[in-house]
N, C-alpha and C positions, 0 to 999 in steps of 0.2 A: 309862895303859895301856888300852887300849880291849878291849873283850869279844870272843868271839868268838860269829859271830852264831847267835840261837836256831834248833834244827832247826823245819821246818814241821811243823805240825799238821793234819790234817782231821781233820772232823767230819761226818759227813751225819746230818742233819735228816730225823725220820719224817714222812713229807707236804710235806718244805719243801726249803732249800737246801744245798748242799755248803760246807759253812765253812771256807777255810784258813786260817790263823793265823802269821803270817809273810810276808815276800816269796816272790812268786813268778809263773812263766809260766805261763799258760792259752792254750792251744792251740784255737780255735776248730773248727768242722768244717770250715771251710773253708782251714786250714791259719794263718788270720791267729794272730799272736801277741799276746797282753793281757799286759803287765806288772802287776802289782800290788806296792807294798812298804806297804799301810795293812794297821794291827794285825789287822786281820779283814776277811776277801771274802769274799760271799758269791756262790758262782756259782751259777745255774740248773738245776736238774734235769729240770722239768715241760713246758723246751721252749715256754713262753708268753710270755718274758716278752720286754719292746721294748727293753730293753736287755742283748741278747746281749752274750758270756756271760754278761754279772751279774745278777742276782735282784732283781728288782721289786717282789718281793709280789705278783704274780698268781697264784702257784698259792692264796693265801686265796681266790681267784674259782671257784675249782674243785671248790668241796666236792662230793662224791659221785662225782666223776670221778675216774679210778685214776689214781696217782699213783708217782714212782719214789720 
């Protein structure tokens, strides 16, 4: 008998990225669609990073720069 699947989770990160936990779609600003179903995404806040939507680790480059 199979489960039924876990709700998603976010999480946002103070200075860092938006964490979802679960599958799910992320909507770019450009209307492109990102599928995700790995245990954890983390998407981008900071607007820097080169792999739109997902989180880099660029916003560490940012210290002292305001941050969402």
């Amino acid at each position: 008998m199979s489960q039924p699947p876990r709700p998603m989770r976010i999480t946002l990160c103070p200075g860092g990225p938006m964490l979802i936990r679960g599958a799910a779609v992320v909507e770019a600003e450009d209307g492109t669609l990102h599928e995700t179903t790995r245990p954890v995404s983390a998407v981008c806040r900071c607007g820097a990073t080169s792999r739109a939507p997902w989180c880099d680790g660029t916003h560490q480059l940012l210290a002292g720069k305001a941050r969402t």
